[in-house]
N, C-alpha and C positions, 0 to 999 in steps of 0.2 A: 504494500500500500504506500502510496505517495500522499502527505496532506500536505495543503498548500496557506500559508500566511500570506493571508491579501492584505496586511498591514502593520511593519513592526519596526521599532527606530535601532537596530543592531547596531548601528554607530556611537548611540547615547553615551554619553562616560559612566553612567551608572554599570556599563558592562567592562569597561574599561580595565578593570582587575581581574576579570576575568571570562574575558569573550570566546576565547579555543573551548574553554571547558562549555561555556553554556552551549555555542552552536555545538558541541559533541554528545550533547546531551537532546538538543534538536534532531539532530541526526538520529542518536540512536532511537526516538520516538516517531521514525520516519517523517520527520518535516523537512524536507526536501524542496519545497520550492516556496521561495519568501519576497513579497515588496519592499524594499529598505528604504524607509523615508528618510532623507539625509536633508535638513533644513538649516544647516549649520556648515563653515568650513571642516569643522574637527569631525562630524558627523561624513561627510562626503569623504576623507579621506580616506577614513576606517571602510566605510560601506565601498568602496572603489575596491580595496584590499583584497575586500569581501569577494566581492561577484566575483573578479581574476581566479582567486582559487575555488569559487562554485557558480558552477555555468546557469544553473538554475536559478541563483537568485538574481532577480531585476533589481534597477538603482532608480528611483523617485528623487526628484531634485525642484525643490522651491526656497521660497520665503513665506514664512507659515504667517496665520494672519493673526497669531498674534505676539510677532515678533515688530511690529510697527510703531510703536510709542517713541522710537528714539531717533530714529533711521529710516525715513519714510520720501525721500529723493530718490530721482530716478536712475540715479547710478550704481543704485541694487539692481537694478532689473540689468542696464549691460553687463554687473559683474555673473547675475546669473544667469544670464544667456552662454556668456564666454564659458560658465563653470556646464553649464548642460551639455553644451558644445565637448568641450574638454573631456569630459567626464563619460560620452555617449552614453548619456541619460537616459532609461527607455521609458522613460514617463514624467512628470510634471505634477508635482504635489511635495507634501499635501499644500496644498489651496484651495480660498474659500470665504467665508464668512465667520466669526464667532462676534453676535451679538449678547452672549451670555455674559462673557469675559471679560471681552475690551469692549462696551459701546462708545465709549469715548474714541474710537480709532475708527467709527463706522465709514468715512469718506476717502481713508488712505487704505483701508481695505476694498473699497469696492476699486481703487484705482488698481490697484495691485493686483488684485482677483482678475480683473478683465486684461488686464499688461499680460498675465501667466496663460491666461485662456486663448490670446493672440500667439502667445509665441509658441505656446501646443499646436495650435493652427496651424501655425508657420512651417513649424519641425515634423508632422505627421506627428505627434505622439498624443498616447492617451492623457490623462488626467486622473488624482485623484483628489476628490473633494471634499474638503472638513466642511462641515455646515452646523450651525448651534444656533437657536431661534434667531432664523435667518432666512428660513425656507422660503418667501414669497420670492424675495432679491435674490437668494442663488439660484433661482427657476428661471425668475426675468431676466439674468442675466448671462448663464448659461444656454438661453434660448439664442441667443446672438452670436454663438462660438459656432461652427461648425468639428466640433472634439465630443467625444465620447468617455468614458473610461466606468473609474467607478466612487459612489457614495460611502464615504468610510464611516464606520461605525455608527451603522444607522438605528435614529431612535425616534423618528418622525411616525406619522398615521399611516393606515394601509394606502388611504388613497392618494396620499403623498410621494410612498412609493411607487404606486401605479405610477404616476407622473412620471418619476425619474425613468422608469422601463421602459417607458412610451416614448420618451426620449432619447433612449438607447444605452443607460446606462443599468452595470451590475449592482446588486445595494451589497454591502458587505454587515456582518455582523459579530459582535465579540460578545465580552464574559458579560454583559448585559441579561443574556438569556441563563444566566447561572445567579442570579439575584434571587432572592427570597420574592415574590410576589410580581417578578416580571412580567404582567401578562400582554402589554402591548406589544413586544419584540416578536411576542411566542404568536400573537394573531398575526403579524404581519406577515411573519416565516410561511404558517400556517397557510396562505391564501395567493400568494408570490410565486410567479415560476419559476421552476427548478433552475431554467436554467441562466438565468440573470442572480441568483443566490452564490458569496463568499463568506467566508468565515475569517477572521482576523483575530489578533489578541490586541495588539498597540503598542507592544511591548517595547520599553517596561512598565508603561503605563497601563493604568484600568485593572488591577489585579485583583478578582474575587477573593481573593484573603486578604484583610487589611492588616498594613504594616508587613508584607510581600515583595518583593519585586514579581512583577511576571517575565514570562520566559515562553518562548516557541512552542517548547514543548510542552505550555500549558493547554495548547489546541484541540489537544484532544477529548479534554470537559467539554467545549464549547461543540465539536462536532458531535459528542452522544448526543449531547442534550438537543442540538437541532435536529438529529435526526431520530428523536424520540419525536419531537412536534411535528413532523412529518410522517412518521411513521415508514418509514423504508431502514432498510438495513446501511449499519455504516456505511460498510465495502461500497454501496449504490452511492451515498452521500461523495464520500473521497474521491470516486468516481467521475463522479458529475462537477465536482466544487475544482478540479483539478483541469478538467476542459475549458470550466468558466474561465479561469487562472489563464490556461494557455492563450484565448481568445480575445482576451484584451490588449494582448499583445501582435496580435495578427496584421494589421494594419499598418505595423509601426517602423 
């Protein structure tokens, strides 16, 4: 079995003391193919490291939105075009909206947001998109890109996601559905086609155990438990979630 991380920051310094051992420990729980959001210099360098010695995992390369409070000129955007460039980036993210977080930042993120969603345009590549009650504006304004890719760690309504599907993107989903009382994640799973559905963790972020780090190899909670809400057998889940994976890449 192959499972696949449609989202994890492998470059983060939190793994920094010891990143061989955790990807060995990814590995031996077959997590074999991984997205590396690299939002950072120090984060791009590691995750470049990365992909050279595993062909399987892809490199994700932005300015996360909510890294904007300081640094919000447009000579982020040529340093990371030259670093996508450099780096042959095979996607663009995360970028997006977080009106949770920063709303104070909402007009240098909508510049930012549509600057990344041009130069995905520009490059053929996918996208993947952070969104935090923001959903009308990353809909309005992802309707303007001609780029696909995919929804990260989604926690919007069913028909919300319909939206994004309609659109052409995959919704991905982490340890969300491993909450005590999750029931919106489990309906939306629940009623979504197979085959626009990822699974993520964010790692090392979002860890179902508090005071945790998460790790790759936590994926595989998150894949029973989807495919309990489904009702099909792993093997089918890993299956399918592993196609979706390969196919966002197709284009690119």
């Amino acid at each position: 079995m192959t499972y696949a991380d449609a989202h994890c920051h492998l470059g983060s310094r939190q793994f920094d003391q010891d990143r061989d051992a955790m990807i060995g420990r990814m590995l031996a729980a077959d997590v074999r193919k991984a997205i590396i959001i690299c939002c950072s210099d120090h984060d791009l360098a590691r995750g470049r490291q990365m992909r050279e010695r595993y062909p399987d995992f892809r490199l994700a390369v932005s300015i996360h939105p909510q890294d904007l409070e300081e640094e919000h000129d447009d000579t982020r955007l040529t340093a990371l075009k030259q670093a996508v460039l450099e780096s042959h980036a095979d996607m663009i993210g995360e970028t997006g909206l977080d009106y949770y977080s920063h709303p104070h930042t909402r007009e240098y993120q909508q510049h930012f947001f549509k600057a990344q969603l041009e130069m995905a345009a520009e490059l053929h590549l996918p996208v993947d998109i952070h969104c935090r009650r923001a959903t009308k504006d990353t809909i309005d304004i992802l309707k303007q890109y001609p780029v696909t890719g995919i929804i990260h760690s989604y926690s919007g309504s069913a028909e919300t996601a319909r939206e994004f599907v309609k659109m052409g993107y995959s919704i991905s989903f982490g340890a969300s559905v491993l909450f005590p009382g999750s029931r919106k994640p489990a309906m939306v799973i629940a009623g979504m086609p197979l085959d626009r559905l990822l699974v993520e963790t964010d790692a090392p972020f979002q860890s179902p155990v508090m005071n945790r780090r998460h790790e790759p190899a936590d994926i595989i909670a998150i894949y029973e438990a989807i495919a309990r809400i489904r009702g099909i057998p792993l093997a089918e889940l890993e299956r399918i979630t592993e196609e979706n994976f390969d196919r966002v890449f197709e284009n690119s």
